[in-house]
C-alpha positions as CSV (number, residue, x, y, z in Angstrom):
1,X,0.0,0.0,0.0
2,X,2.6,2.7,0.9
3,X,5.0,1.5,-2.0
4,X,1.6,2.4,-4.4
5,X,1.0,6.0,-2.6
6,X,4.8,6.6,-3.2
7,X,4.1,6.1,-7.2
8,X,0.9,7.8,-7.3
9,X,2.7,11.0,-6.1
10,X,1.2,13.5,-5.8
11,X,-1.6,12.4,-8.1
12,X,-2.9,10.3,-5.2
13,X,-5.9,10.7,-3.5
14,X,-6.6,11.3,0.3
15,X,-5.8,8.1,2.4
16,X,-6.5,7.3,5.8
17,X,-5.0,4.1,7.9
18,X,-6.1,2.6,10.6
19,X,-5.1,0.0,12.9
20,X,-2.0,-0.5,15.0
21,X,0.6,-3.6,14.2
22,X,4.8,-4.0,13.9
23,X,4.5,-2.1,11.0
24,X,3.4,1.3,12.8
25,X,6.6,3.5,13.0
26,X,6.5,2.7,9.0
27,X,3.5,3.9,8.3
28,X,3.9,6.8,11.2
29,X,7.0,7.8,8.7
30,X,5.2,7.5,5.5
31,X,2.6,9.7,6.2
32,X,4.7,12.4,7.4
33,X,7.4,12.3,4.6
34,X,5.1,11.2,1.1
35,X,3.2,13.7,-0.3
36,X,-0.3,14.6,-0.8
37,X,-3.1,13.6,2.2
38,X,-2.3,10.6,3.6
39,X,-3.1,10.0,7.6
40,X,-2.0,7.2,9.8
41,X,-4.9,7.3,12.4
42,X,-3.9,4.5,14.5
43,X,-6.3,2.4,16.9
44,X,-10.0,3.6,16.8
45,X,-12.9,2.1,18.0
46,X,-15.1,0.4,15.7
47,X,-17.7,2.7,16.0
48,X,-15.8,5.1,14.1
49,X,-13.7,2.7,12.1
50,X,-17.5,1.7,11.0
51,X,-17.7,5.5,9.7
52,X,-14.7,6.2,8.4
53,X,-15.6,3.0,6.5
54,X,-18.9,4.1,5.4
55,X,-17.7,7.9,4.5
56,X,-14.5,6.5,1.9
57,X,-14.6,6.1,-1.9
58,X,-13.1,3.0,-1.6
59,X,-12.1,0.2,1.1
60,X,-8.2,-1.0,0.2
61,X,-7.6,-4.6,1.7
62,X,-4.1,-5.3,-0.1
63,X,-3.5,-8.4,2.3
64,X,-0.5,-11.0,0.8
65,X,-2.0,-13.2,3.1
66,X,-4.4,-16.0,2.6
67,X,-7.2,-14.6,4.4
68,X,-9.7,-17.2,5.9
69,X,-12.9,-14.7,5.3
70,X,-12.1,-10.9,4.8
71,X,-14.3,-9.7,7.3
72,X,-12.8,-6.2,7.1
73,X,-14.0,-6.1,3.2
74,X,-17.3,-7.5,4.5
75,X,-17.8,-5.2,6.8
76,X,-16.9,-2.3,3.9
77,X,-19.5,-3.9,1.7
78,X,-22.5,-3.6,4.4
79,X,-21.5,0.0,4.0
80,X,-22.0,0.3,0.5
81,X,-17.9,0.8,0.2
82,X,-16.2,-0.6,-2.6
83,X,-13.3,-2.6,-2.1
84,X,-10.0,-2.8,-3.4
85,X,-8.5,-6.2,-2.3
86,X,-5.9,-8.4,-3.8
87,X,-6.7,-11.2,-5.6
88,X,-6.3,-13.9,-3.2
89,X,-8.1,-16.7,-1.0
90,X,-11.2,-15.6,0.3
91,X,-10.7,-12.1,-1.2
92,X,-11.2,-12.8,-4.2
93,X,-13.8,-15.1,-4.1
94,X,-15.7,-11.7,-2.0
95,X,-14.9,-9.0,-4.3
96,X,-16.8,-9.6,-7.6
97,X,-14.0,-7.5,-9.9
98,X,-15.4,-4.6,-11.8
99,X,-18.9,-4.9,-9.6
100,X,-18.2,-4.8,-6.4
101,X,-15.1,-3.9,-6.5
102,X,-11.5,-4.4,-8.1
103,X,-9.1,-7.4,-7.4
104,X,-5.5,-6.5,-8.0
105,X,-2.2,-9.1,-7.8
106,X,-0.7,-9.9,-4.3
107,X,2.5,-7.7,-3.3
108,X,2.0,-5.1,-6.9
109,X,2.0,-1.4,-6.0
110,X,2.0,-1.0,-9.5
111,X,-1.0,-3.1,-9.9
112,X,-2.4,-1.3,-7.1
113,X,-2.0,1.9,-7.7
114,X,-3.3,1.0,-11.4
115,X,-6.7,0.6,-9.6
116,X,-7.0,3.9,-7.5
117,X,-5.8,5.9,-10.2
118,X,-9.2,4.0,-12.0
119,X,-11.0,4.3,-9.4
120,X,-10.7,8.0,-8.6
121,X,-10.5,8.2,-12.8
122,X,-14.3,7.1,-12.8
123,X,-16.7,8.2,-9.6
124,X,-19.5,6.8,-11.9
125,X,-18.3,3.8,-11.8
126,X,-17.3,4.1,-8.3
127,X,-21.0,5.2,-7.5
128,X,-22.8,2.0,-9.2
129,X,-19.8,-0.3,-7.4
130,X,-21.3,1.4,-4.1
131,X,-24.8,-0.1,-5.0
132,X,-23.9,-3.5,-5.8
133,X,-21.4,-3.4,-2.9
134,X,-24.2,-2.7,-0.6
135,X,-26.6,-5.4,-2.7
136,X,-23.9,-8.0,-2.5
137,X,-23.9,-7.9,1.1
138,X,-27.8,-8.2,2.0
139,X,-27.7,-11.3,-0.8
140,X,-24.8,-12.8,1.1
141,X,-23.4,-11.8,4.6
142,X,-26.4,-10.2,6.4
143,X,-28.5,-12.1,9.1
144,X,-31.3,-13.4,6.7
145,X,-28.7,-15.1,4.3
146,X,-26.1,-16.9,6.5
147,X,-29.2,-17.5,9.2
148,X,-31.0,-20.0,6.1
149,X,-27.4,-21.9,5.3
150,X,-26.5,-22.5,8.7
151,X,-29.6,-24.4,8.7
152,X,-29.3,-26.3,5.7
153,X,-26.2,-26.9,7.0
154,X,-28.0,-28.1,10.1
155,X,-30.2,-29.9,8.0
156,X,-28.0,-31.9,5.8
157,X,-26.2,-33.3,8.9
158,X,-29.0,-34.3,10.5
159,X,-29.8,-36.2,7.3
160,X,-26.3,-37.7,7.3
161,X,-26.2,-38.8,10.6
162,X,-29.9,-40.6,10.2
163,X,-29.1,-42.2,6.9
């Protein structure tokens, strides 16, 4: 992510991080020395992670790590944010490139900053990407949804364990 906002210059747009890790002094340095509007913000509670979420143009989830869900892009899509995530495990198979989303290679700024130069490039895009984002999630992580497969998965082990 900070290897991207380096080649975006000064071309790229406002970005906030949050969250704490082993990584913070490098972020805390990045976003005083690159140029442009970028903001480490550190712990917050979720509360207004949750906002900050709902209030961007775009989630970035550039994990090079096989991710078991992606709750973080989850919880982006129930906001109606778009997510830019790498194409990878459970990300992938979350963001639905070009509609709910983009998916860009594991570990490219290049790639990377490819799609929020695109993204910035085309807020009407952007804007029908918020929609299907939103959509995406009531068809397949709110309550309703996973409440009706947990019981068919319910179901078809009670049917296993009679037969």
């Amino acid at each position: 992510l900070l290897e991207a906002w380096r080649r975006l210059g000064r071309d790229a747009p406002p970005l906030r991080i949050v969250g704490d890790g082993p990584l913070a002094p490098e972020v805390a340095r990045a976003a005083a020395s690159l140029p442009g509007d970028l903001r480490w913000l550190g712990p917050r509670p979720l509360d207004e992670v949750m906002e900050l979420v709902g209030q961007a143009r775009f989630l970035i989830f550039p994990s090079r790590w096989y991710e078991t869900f992606g709750r973080v892009g989850a919880e982006a899509m129930a906001r109606g944010t778009p997510v830019i995530a790498s194409r990878l495990g459970a990300m992938a198979d979350l963001v639905d490139h070009g509609r709910t989303g983009l998916l860009v290679r594991p570990g490219d700024p290049d790639d990377l900053a490819a799609a929020v130069c695109w993204a910035s490039a085309n807020p009407h895009r952007l804007a029908a990407m918020r929609t299907e984002a939103r959509a995406e999630f009531e068809a397949r992580y709110a309550a309703a949804p996973v409440y009706a497969r947990l019981m068919e998965i319910y179901r078809l082990a009670l049917d296993m364990r009679v037969k």
